[in-house]
C-alpha positions in Angstrom: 44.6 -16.0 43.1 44.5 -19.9 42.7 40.9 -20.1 42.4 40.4 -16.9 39.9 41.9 -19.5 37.0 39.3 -21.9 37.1 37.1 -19.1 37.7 38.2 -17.5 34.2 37.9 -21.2 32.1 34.4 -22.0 33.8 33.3 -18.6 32.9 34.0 -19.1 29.1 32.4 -22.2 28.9 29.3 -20.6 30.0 29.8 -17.9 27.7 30.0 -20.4 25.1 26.2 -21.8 25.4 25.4 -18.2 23.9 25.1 -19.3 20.3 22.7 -19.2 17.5 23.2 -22.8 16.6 22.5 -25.4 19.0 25.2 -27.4 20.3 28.3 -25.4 18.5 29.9 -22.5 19.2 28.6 -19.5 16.5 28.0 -15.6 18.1 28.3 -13.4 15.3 28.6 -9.8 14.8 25.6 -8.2 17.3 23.9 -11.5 16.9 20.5 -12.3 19.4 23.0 -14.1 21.5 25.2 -11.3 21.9 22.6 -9.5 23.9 23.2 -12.4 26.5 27.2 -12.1 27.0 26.4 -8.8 27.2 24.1 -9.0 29.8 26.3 -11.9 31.6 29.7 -10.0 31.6 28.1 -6.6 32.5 26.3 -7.6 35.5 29.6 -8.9 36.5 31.5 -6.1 36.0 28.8 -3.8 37.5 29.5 -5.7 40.8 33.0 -5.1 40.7 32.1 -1.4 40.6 32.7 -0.7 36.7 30.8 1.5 34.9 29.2 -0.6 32.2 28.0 1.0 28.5 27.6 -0.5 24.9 28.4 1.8 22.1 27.0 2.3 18.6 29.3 0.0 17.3 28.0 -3.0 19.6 31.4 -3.3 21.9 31.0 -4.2 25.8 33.2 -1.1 28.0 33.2 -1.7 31.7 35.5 1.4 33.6 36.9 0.6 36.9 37.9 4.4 38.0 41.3 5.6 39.1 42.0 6.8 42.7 41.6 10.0 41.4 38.9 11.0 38.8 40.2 12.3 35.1 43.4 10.2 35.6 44.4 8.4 32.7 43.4 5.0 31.7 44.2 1.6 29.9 42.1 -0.7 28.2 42.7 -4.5 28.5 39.9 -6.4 25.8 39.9 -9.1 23.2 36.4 -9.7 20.7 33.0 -11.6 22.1 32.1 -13.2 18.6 33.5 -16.2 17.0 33.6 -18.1 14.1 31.2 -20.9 12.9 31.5 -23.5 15.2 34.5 -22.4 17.2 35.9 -23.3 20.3 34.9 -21.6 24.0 38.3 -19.3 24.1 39.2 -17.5 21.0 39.1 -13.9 21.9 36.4 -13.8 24.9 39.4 -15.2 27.3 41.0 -11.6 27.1 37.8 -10.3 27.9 37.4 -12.3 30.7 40.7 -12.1 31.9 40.3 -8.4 31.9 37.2 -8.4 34.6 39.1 -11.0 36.6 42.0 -8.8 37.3 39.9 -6.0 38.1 37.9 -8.4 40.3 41.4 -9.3 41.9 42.1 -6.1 42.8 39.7 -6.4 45.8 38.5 -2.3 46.0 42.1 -1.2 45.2 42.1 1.9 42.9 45.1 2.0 41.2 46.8 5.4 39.6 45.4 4.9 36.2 41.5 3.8 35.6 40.9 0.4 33.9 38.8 -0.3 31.1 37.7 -3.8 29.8 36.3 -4.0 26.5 34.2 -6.7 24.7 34.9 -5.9 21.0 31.6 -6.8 19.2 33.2 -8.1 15.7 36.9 -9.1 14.9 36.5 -12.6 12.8 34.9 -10.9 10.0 32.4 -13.6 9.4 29.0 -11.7 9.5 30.2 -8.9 6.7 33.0 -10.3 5.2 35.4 -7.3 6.8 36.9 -7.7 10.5 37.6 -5.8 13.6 34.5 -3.7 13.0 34.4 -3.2 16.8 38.0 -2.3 17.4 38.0 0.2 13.9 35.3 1.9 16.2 37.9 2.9 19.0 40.2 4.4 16.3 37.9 5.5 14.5 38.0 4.0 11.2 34.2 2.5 10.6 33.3 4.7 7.6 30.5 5.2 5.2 31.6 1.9 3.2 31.6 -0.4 6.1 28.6 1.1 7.2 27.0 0.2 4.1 28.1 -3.9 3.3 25.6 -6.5 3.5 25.5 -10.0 4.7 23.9 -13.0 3.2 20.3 -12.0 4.2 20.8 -8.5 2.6 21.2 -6.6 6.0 24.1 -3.7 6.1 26.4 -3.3 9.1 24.6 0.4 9.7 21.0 -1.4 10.0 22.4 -4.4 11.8 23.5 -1.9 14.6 20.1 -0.1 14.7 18.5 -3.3 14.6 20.7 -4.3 17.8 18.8 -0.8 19.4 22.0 1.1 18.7 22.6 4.3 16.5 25.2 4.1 14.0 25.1 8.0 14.4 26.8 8.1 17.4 29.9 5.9 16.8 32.1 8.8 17.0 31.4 9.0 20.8 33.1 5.0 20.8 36.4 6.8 20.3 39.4 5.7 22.3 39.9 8.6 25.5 42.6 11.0 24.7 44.3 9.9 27.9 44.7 6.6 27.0 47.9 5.1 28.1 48.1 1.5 26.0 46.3 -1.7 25.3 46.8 -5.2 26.5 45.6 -8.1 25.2 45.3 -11.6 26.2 44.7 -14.5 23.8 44.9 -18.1 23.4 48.6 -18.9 21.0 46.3 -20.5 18.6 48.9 -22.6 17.4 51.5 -25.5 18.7 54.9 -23.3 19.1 54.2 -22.9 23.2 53.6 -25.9 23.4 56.3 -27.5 21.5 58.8 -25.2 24.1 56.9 -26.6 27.0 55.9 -22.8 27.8 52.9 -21.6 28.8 52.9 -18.0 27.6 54.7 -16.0 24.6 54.9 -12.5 24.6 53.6 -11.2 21.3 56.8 -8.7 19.6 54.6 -8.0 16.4 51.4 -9.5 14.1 52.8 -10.7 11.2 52.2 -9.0 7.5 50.5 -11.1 4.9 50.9 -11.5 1.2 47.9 -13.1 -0.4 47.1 -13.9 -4.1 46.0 -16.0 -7.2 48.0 -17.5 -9.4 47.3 -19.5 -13.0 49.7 -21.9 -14.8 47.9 -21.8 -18.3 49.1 -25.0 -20.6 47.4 -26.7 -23.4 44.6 -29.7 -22.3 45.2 -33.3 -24.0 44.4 -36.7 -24.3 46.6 -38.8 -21.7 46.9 -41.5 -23.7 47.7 -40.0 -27.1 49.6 -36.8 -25.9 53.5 -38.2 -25.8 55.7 -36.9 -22.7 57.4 -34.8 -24.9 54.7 -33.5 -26.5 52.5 -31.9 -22.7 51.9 -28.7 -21.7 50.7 -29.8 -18.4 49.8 -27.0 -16.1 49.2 -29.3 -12.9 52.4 -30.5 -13.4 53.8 -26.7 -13.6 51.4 -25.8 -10.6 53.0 -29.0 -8.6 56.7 -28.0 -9.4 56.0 -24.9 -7.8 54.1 -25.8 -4.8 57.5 -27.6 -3.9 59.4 -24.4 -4.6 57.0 -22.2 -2.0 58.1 -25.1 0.6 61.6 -25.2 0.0 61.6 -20.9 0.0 59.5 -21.4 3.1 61.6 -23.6 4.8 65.0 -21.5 4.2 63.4 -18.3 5.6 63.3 -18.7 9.4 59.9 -17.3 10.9 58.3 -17.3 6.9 55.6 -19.6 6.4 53.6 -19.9 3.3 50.6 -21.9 2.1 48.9 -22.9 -1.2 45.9 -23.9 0.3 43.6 -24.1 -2.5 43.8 -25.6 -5.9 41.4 -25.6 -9.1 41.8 -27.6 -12.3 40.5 -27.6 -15.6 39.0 -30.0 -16.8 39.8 -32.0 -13.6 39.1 -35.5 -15.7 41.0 -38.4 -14.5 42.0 -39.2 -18.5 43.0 -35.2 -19.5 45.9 -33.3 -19.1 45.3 -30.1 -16.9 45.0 -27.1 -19.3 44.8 -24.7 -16.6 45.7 -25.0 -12.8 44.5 -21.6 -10.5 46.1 -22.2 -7.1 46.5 -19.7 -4.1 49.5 -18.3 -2.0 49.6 -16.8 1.5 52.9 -15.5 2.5 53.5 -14.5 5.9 56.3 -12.9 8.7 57.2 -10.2 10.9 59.4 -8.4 8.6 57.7 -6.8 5.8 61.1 -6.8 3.4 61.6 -10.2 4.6 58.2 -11.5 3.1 58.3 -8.9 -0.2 61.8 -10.7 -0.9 60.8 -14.4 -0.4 57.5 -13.4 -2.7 59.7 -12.2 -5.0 61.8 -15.3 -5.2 58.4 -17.7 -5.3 57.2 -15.6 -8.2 60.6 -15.5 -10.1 60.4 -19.4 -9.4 57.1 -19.6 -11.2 57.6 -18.0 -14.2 60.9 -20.3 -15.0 58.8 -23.1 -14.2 56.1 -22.1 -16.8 59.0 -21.4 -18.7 60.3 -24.4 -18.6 57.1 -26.7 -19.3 55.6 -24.5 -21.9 53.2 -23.0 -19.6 52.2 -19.4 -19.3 52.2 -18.0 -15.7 50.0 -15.3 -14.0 49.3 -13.7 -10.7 46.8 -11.5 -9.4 47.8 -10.1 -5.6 44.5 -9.0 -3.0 46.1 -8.6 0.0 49.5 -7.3 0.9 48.9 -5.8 4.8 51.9 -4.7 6.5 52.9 -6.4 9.6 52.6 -4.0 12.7 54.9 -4.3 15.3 53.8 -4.0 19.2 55.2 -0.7 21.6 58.9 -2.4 22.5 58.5 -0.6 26.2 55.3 -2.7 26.7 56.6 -5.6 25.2 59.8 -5.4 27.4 57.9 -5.0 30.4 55.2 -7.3 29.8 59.0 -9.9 29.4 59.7 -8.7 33.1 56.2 -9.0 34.2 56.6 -12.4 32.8 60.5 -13.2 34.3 59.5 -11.6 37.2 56.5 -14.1 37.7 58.6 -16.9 37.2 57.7 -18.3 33.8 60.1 -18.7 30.9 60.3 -15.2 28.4 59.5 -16.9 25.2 59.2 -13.7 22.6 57.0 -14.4 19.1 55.3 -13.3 16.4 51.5 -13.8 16.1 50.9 -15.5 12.5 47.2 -14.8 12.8 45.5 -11.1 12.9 44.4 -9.5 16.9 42.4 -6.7 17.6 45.6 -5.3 19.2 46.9 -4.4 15.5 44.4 -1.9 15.3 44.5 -0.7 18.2 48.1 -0.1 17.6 47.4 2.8 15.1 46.4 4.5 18.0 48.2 4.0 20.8 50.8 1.7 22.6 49.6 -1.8 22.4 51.2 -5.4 23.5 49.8 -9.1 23.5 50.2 -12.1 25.7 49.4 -15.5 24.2 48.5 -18.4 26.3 49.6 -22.0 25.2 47.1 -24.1 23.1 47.0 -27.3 24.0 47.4 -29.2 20.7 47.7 -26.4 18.7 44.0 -26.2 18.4 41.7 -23.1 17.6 38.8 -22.4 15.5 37.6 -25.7 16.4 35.3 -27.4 19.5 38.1 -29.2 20.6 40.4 -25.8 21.7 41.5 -25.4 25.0 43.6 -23.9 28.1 45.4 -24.9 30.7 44.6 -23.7 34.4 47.9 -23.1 35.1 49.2 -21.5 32.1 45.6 -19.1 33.0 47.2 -18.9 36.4 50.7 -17.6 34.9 48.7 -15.0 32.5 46.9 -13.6 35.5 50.1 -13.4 37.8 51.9 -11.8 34.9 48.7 -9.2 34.3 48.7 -8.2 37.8 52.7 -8.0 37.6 52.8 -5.9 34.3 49.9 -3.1 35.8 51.8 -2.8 39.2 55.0 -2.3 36.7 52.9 0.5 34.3 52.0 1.7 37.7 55.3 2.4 39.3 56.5 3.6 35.9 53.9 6.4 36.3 55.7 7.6 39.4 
């Protein structure tokens, strides 16, 4: 299967000159250039002998058929678009990985059909919402997301009729009742792999996220005239606590959390801050882990703005609970993986995957791949042919395992 690696990494870089703007990476939700992967991948897959459709909802399905017909099935996909100016594997390497096994399987029908899917939206770029194409295989596009508009004024529902599909007939894009699980394959998109010298992490959960706004209110004076003693500074309240969210960070193993953004008023060189609006992201695998440690940052900032005279405020917009993967698949995707001779290095994914919705529905698990460099959402992102080579020999490993477990 030595050659199927390289075949899998030149295959995304051609993907990746399908783009509405020249000479990045962009392919947004059913976008012209969609209509070109679509027509690339499929005519691929219809060699292989797959069935090929697009549903209402815009995602790629290619069936490779069971020995026997009606025998159940399982899907392996990742998503098609990307974000502006990405890199050439984010997401389309599961996709591509998915055809490439089935390709590897040389006319061998296994017990269970195969089903690679092409999920048409997960960055949520185009409509400010993701996973519009995975919510369509468990059924969760509704009236709302039908109705949101992007920047030019176009809805989701209009964007799909637009793309020559009918937004009427998304309830046929529901997952098969005799759908066994979900696989996904997908670059790490961040440096632990490669800081363990390991080229693939399987994925035990996708981590919960606490997101919100918080204000330190003070008083705004002259910096010259305004004595120490005297300040009300809400930068320097806003500063004091960025420290604390590090240090509660730091003690938490698996915890990280971010103030990435920061707004002052009046921002002058010569005036201190009356206000300071800054933002938190708080994320793990254990939801009780991450309420606690939010807890404890919040408690932290209201001593703080006790402390320098400040007033302290918070507004929360995002508290999604983390969502653990199926632990059989996830133990035998580890023996696929042992059994393969890699290194079992289990994780948590600090980033979102299509296989968390899919998980509402049925047994899901994840693979990552190493990044080299830690590098994603950029040009520069990257795999390794031989940590593509390990991912393939562990795929074909873990559907020979689901295979004999089917008895």
């Amino acid at each position: 299967m030595d050659h199927r690696a390289q075949e899998v990494i030149s295959l995304c870089r051609k993907l990746a000159e399908f783009t509405e703007e020249s000479g990045h990476i962009t392919r947004t939700f059913l976008s012209p250039p969609m209509r070109d992967v679509h027509h690339e991948l499929g005519g691929r897959m219809e060699q292989l002998g797959m069935s090929v459709s697009v549903d209402a909802a815009g995602n790629l399905r290619g069936f490779y058929p069971a020995r026997t017909p009606g025998a159940p099935r399982v899907i392996i996909g990742s998503h098609l678009d990307t974000v502006p100016r990405a890199g050439a594997f984010d997401g389309i390497l599961g996709v591509v990985m998915g055809i490439v096994m089935v390709d590897a399987l040389t006319t061998l029908h296994m017990s269970f059909g195969i089903e690679v899917v092409g999920f048409s939206e997960e960055e949520g770029v185009r409509f400010g919402v993701p996973f519009i194409g995975s919510r369509a295989l468990v059924g969760t596009v509704d009236e709302g997301l039908l109705a949101l508009r992007d920047s030019q004024g176009a809805s989701v529902a209009e964007a799909i009729c637009s793309f020559g599909l009918d937004p009427a007939r998304l309830p046929e894009a529901k997952l098969a009742q005799n759908t066994l699980g979900y696989l996904e394959f997908h670059i790490e998109q961040g440096p632990v792999l490669e800081s363990l010298d390991c080229p693939l992490g399987v994925v035990e959960a996708i981590v919960g996220q606490s997101r919100l706004n918080a204000c330190f209110t003070g008083k705004a004076g002259h910096a010259g005239t305004t004595s120490m003693k005297l300040r009300h500074d809400a930068l320097l309240g806003a500063a004091k606590w960025i420290v604390l969210v590090e240090t509660v960070a730091k003690s938490i193993p698996g915890l990280v959390a971010t103030v990435g953004r920061l707004e002052i008023e009046p921002n002058a060189g010569n005036v201190i801050a009356g206000k300071a609006r800054a933002s938190l992201d708080v994320r793990h695998a254990l939801d009780e882990v991450r309420h606690q440690a939010l807890e404890r940052m919040l408690n932290g900032a209201k001593q703080i703005a006790a402390d320098c005279g400040l007033t302290f405020e918070w507004e929360q917009h995002l508290d999604q609970p983390a969502v653990a993967m199926d632990q059989t698949m996830v133990n035998r995707l580890g023996q696929a993986v042992k059994a393969t001779g890699y290194p079992v290095h289990h994780m948590a994914s600090g980033a979102g995957h299509d296989a968390m919705i899919l998980a509402q529905k049925i047994p899901a698990a994840m693979l990552f791949l190493r990044s080299p460099g830690g590098v994603s959402h950029h040009p520069d992102e990257n795999v390794l042919v031989e940590d593509v080579q390990a991912a393939l020999n562990a795929g074909m490993h873990f559907l020979k395992q689901w295979e004999m477990h089917l008895g």
